[in-house]
N, C-alpha and C positions, 0 to 999 in steps of 0.2 A: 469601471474604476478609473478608467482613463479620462472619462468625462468631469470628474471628481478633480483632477487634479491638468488640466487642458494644457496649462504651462508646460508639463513635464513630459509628455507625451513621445518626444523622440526619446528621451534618454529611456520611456518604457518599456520600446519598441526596440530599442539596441542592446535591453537587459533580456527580453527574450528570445531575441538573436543569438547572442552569447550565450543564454543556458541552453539553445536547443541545440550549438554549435558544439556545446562542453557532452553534452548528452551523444550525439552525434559517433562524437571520436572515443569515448568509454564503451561503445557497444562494439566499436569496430578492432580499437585495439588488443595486443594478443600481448604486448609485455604486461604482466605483475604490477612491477613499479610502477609506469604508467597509465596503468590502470587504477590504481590507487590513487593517483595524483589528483586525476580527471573525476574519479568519485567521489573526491573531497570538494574541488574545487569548483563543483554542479551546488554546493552548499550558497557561497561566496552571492550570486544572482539572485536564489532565492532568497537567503537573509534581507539584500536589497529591495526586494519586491513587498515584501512583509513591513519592514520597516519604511519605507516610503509612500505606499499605496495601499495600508492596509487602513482600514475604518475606524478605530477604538482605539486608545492609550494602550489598551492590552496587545494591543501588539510588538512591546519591548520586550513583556512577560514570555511571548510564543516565542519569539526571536532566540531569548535566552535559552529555554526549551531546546529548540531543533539544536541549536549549535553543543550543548552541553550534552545530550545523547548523545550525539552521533559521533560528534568530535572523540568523547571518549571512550565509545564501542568502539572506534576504529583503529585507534593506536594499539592494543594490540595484535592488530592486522597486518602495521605495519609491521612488529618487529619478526610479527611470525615469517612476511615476505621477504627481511632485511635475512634471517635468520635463515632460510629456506635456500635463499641465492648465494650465501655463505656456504653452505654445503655444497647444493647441488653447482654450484659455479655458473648459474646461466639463473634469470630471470623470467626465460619466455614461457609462456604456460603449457605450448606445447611439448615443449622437451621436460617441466616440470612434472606432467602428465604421465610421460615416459617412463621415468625415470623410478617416479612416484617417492613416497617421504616414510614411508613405514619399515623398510631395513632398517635404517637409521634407527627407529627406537625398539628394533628385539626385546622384547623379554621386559620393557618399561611403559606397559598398558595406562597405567596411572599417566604417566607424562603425555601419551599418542591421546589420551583422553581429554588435557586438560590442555593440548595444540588445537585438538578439533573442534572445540569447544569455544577457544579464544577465536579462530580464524572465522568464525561464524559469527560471532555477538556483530562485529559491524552491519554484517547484513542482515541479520534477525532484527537489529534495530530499526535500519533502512526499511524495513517492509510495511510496519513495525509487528513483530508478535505480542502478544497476550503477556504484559506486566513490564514491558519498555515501551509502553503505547502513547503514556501520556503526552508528548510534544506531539502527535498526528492529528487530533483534534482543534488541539490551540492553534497548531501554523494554518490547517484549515478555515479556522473561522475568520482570524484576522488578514488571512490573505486575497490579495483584489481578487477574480474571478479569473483570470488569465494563470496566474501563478498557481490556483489549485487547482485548475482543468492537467496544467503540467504534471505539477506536484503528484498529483490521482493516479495520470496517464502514464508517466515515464519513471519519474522519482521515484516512487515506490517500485517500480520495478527492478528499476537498481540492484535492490536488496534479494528477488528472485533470481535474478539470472548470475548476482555473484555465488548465491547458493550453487547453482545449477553447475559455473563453472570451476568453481576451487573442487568441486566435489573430486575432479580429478586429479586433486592432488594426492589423495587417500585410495585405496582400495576399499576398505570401510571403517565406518564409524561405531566405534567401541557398542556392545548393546546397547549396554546400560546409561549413557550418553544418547543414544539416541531413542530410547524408549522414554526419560525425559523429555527431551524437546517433542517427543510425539505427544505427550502425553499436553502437555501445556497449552499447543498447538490445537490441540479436542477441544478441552473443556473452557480454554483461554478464547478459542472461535463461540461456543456456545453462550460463556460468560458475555462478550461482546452484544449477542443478539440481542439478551437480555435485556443487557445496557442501551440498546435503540429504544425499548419502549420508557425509557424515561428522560429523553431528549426534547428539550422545548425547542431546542433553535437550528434550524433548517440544514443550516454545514455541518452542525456537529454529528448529525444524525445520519448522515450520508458518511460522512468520515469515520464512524464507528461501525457502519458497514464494510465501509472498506476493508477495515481491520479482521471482519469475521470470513469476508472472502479470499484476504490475504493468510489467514491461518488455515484454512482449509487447503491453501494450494500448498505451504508448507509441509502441510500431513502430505501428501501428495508426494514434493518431494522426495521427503525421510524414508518415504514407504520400502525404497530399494526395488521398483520396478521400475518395468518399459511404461507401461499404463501409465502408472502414477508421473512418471515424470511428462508424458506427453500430454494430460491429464492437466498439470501444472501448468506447460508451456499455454494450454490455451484457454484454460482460466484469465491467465493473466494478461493476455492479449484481449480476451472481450470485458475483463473488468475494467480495460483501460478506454476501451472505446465507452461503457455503459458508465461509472464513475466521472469521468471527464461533462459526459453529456446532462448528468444530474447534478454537477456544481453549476453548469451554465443555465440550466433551467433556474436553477435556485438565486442563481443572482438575476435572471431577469423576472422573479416574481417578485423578486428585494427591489427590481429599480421602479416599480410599477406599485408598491405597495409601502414601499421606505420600512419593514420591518423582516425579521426573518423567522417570526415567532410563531409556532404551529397554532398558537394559541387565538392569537390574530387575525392570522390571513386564513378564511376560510369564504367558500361561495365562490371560486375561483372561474367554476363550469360555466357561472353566469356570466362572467366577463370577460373571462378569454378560453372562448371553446377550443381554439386553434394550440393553444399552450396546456390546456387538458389533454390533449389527445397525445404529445409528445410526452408529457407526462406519465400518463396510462404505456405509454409502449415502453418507457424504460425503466417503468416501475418491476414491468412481468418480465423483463430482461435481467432485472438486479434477484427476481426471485429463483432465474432461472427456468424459465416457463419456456415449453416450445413454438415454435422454432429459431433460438433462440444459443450461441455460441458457449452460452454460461453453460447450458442443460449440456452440451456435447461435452466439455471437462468437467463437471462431476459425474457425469455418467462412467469418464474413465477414470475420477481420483475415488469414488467408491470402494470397488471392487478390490482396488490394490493397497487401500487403507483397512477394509476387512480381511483381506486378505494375510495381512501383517497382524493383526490382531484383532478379532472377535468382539472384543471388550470395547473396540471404538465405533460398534453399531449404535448403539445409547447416545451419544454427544453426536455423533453423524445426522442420526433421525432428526434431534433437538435440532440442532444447526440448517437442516434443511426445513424444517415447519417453521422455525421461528423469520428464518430466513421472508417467507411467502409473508407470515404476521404483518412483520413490523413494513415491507416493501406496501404492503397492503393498506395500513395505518399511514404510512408517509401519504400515497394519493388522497386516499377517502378524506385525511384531515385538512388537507389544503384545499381541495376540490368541489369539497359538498359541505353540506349547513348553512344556515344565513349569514351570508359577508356583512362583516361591522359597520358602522355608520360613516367612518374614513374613508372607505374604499368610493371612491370613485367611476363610473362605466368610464373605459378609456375606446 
């Protein structure tokens, strides 16, 4: 994308500076408030990268997207944290930890329901789950290749690890609140897989995956165990390595082929064996095949999602077959059958 645009090329390089800078100090910091700041403000860079470097007019459309999700998932985040450090008189998360927010509403389960509820929509968003997804596809496809290797790798994670860490603000979450979001979480991962095999264009397809590996480590989360949550931790660490490395494949099949359309680009094996093969390895990594970091976190977000309920064997099964399908259909459709008369030996 940089080649696309050669003029602009420092100020590209100074935008991913500054988001990896903004990313950087939200992982490390421990205030609330500034922590909120820095998670908004990781917005600001990518907006810029999308709207400046991305391929297609549709990228004002994505633009609007990201900022309109998230911007207003978040703002009840903020007043729950405005509201939190009002009480508890301190903002840092470890004394908020401490202290915890559940005395505060005795006897008012409807309200501790519909706090726990608000202080997660920002990062249910950020992840994104199953029915606030649509901006993760679009920033996806219009973004240069740099922005969504980010985007895949860290961005989205954003939204697990705020999970992970507000969790301490609570002791727990209402059932019935959280057998919702479990529930959504199932069938909203399985709906997603679905949704790959009717993907024509190469980013969106990988980004709709995203979504089904990100709802799975959700379940994981909710689940209320050690498992599940360690489970989660390392999902999300090799979806970030395997995710990253299959938007880069996919834009150097896009720079070698000028399209992204599965429909397209096929015969791949024939003309670049060496880019088949990187392919093939992070196909059986996105399916979770061994030996392989994906298979070692659902090995442990299984057991602690059945474990919390039975009834999410059915979507788990689905989610992991569909999962092997569509990873399956992504190589075999780029890689093999007769390459079109465009294609060029390079």
């Amino acid at each position: 994308s940089v080649k696309m645009n050669k003029n602009n090329d420092n100020i590209f390089s100074r935008l991913i500076m500054c988001m990896n800078l903004i990313l950087m100090l939200t992982f490390l910091c421990s205030n609330s408030l500034l922590f909120y700041f820095l998670f908004e403000a990781s917005l600001i860079p990518t907006l810029m990268l999308i709207l400046g470097w991305g391929y297609q007019p549709e990228r004002l459309q994505a633009g609007m997207y990201m900022m309109i999700y998230t911007v207003a998932a978040s703002l009840p985040l903020l007043f729950c944290i405005l509201w939190a450090s009002h009480k508890i008189l301190c903002s840092e998360m470890l004394v908020s930890s401490t202290l915890r927010l559940h005395p505060i509403f005795s006897g008012n389960m409807w309200q501790w329901s519909l706090l726990s509820v608000l202080v997660f929509a920002a990062f249910l968003v950020k992840l994104p789950m199953f029915s606030v997804h649509l901006w993760l596809p679009k920033a996806h496809v219009e973004a240069p290749v740099a922005g969504s290797m980010v985007l895949a790798a860290i961005l989205l994670k954003l939204g697990g690890y705020g999970i992970l860490r507000f969790f301490q603000y609570f002791n727990f979450i209402p059932l019935y609140s959280s057998i919702i979001l479990f529930s959504v979480a199932m069938w909203g991962g399985m709906i997603t897989s679905v949704i790959c095999f009717r993907q024509v264009d190469l980013k969106s397809l990988i980004a709709y995956s995203s979504i089904g590996h990100m709802s799975l480590m959700l379940a994981g989360a909710f689940s209320n165990s050690s498992w599940g949550w360690s489970g989660a931790l390392v999902l999300m660490l090799s979806h970030g390595f395997c995710s990253s490395a299959l938007f880069a494949l996919a834009n150097y099949t896009y720079e070698k082929t000028q399209t992204r359309s599965l429909l397209l680009n096929k015969g791949m094996l024939m003309f670049l064996p060496s880019l088949t093969m990187w392919w093939f390895l992070f196909c059986i990594i996105n399916m979770a095949a061994p030996p392989s970091i994906n298979l070692l976190g659902e090995i442990m977000i299984f057991p602690a999602v059945i474990f919390s309920s039975t009834y999410c064997l059915i979507p788990l099964a689905l989610m992991s077959f569909l999962s092997a399908l569509y990873s399956m259909y992504l190589f075999t459709a780029i890689h093999h059958g007769g390459s079109p008369k465009f294609i060029k030996p390079f």
